[in-house]
Residue frames relative to the residue before (quaternion, step in Angstrom):
aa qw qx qy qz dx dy dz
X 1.0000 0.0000 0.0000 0.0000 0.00 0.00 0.00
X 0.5963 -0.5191 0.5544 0.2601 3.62 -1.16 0.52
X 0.4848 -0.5241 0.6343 0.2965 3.20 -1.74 0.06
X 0.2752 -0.8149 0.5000 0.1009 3.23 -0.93 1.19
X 0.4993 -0.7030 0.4861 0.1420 3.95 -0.46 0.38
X 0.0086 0.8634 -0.4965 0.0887 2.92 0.36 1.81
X 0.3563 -0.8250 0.4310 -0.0821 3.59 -1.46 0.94
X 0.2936 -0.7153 0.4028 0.4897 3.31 -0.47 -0.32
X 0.5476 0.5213 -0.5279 0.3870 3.26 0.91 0.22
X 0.8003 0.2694 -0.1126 0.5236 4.16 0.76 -1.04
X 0.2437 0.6003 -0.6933 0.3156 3.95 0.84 0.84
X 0.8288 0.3772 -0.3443 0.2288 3.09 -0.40 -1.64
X 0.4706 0.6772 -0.2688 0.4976 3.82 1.27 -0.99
X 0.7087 0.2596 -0.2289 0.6147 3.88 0.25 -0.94
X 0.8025 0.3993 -0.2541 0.3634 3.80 0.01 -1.08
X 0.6762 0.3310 -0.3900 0.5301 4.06 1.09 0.21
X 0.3486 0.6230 -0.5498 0.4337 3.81 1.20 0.38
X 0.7268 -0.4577 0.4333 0.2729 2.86 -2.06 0.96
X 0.5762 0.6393 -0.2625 0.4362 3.95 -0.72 -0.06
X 0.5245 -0.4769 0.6079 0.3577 3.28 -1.96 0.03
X 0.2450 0.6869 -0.6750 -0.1120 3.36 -1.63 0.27
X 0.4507 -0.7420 0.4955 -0.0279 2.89 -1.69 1.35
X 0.1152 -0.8846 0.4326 -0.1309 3.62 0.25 1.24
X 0.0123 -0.7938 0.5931 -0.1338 3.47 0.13 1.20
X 0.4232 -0.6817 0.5960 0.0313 3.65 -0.70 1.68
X 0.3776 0.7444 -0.5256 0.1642 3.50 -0.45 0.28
X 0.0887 -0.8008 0.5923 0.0065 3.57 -1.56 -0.06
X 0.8133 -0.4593 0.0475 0.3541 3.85 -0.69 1.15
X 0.8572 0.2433 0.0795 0.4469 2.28 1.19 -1.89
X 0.5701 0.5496 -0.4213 0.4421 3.29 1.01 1.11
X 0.4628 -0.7461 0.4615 0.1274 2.77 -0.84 1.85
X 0.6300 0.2317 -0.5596 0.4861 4.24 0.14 0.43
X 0.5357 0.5044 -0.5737 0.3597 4.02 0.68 -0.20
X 0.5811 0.4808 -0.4593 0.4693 4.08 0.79 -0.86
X 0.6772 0.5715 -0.3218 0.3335 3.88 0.73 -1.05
X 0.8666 0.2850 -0.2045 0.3549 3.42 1.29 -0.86
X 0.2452 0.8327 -0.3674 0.3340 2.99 1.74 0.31
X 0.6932 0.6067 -0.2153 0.3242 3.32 0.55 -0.83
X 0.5709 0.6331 -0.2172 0.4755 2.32 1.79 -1.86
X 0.6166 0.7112 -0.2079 0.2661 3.36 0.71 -1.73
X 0.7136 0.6308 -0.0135 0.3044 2.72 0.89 -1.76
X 0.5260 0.6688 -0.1333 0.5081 3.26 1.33 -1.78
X 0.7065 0.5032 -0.2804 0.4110 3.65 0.46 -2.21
X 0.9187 0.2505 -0.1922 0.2375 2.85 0.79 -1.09
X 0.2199 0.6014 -0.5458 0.5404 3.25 1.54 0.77
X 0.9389 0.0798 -0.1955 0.2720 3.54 -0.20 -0.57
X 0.5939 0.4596 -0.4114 0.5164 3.46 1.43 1.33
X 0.2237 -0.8457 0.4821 0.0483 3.65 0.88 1.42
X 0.7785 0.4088 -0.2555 0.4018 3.51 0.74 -0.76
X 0.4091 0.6826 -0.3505 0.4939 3.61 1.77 0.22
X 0.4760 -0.5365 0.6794 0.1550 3.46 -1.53 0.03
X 0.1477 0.8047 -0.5747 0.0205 3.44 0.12 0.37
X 0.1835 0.8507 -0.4841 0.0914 4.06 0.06 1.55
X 0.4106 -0.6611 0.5878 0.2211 3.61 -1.63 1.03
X 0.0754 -0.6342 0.7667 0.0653 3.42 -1.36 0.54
X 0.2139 -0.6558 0.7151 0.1133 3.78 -0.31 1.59
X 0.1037 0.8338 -0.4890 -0.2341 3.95 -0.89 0.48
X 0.2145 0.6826 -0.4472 0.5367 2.79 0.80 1.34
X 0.7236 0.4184 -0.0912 0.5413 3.56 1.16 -0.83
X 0.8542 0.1886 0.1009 0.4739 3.05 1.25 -1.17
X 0.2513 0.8706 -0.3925 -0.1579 3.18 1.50 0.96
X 0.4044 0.6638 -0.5437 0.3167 3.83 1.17 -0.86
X 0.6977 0.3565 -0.3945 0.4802 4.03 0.06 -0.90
X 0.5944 0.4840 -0.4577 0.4504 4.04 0.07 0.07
X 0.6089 0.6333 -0.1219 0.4618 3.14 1.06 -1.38
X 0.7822 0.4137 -0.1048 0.4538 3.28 0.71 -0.61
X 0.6853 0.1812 -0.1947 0.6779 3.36 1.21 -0.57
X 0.6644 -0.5541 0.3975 0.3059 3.60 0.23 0.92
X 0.1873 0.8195 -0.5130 0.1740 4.01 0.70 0.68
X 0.2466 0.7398 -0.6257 0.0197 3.49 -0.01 0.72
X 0.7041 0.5407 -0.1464 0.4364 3.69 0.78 -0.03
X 0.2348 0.8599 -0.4451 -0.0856 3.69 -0.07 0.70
X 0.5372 0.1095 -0.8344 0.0567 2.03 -1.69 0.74
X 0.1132 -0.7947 0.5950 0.0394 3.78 -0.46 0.51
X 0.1539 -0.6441 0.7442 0.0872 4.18 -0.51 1.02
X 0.0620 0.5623 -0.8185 0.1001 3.49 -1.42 1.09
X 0.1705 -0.7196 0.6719 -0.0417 3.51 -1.54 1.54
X 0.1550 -0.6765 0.7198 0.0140 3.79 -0.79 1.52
X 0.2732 0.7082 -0.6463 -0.0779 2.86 -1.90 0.76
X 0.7433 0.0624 -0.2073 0.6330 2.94 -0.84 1.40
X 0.5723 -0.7746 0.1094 0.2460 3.29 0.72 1.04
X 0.3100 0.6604 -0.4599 0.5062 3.01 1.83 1.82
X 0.3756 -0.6090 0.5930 0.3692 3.80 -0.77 0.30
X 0.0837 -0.8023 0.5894 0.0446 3.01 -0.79 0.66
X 0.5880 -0.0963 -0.0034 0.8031 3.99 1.30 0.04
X 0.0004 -0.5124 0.8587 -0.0058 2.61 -2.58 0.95
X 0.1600 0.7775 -0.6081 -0.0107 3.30 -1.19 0.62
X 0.4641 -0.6612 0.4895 0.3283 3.45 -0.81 0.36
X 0.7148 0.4211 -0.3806 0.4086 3.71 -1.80 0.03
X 0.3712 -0.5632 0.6351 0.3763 3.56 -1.58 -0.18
X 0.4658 -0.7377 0.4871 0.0392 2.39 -2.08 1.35
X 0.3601 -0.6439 0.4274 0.5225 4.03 0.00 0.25
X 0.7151 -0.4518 0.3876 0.3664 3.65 -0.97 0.00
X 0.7496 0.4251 -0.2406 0.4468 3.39 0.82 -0.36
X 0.5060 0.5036 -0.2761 0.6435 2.95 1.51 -0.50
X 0.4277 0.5570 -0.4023 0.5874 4.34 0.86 -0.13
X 0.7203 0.3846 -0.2857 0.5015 3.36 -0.20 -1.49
X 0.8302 0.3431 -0.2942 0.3263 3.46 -0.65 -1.16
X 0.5420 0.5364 -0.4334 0.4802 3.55 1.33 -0.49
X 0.6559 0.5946 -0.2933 0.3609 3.83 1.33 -0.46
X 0.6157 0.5193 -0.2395 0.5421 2.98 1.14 -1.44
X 0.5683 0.6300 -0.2033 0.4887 3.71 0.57 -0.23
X 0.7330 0.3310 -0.2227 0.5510 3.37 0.56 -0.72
X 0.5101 0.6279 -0.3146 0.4965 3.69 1.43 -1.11
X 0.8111 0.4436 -0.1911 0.3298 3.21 0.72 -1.24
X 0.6153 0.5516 -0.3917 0.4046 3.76 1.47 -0.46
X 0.4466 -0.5335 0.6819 0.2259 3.15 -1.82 1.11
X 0.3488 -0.8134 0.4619 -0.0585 3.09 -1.00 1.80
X 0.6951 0.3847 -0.3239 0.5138 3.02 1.64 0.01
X 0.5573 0.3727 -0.5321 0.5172 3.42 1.13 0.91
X 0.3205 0.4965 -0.6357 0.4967 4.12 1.17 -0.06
X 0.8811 0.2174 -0.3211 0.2707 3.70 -0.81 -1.22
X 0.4605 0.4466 -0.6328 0.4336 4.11 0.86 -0.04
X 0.6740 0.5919 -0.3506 0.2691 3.15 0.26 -1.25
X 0.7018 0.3350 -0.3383 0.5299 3.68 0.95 -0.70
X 0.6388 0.5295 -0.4675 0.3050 3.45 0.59 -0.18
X 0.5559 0.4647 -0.4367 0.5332 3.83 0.77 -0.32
């Protein structure tokens, strides 16, 4: 699947669906966002069942704004429409994967007791 073009009009719509979604903060003119793009990209060539979404913030500042973006690039992972990691900076590719294989792996009904206290 492509990277999908997230907004403020279709974040919330893609990001409370069922599933993983991947959310990669970025913006033209930053040179590690050109560096991790690729990276980005790649994952999501080879994780069809993922979400694989851009937040231009430049384009979109209210959605930066809202989740507290002060850093870009910035990887933020939803599942099941909880965040479940956000981190700033680019990541090497392996460090992508394992941040995947991980999420795949979390019992989601102790993520949401766990947010509820």
């Amino acid at each position: 699947m492509a990277t999908v073009t997230l907004t403020a009009e279709n974040f919330d719509e893609v990001a409370q669906a069922d599933g993983i979604v991947l959310v990669d903060f970025w913006a033209e003119w930053c040179g590690p966002c050109k560096r991790f793009a690729p990276v980005f990209e790649k994952s999501a060539g080879r994780h069809k069942d993922i979400v694989f979404g851009k937040v231009d913030t430049d384009a979109e500042p209210e959605l930066s704004e809202r989740f507290g973006i002060r850093s870009i690039p910035t990887l933020m992972v939803i599942r099941d429409g909880l965040i479940v990691f956000a981190e700033p900076g680019a990541v090497p590719e392996p460090v992508l994967e394992n941040v995947i294989e991980q999420v795949r792996a979390l019992d989601m009904e102790d993520v949401r007791r766990r947010a509820e206290t």
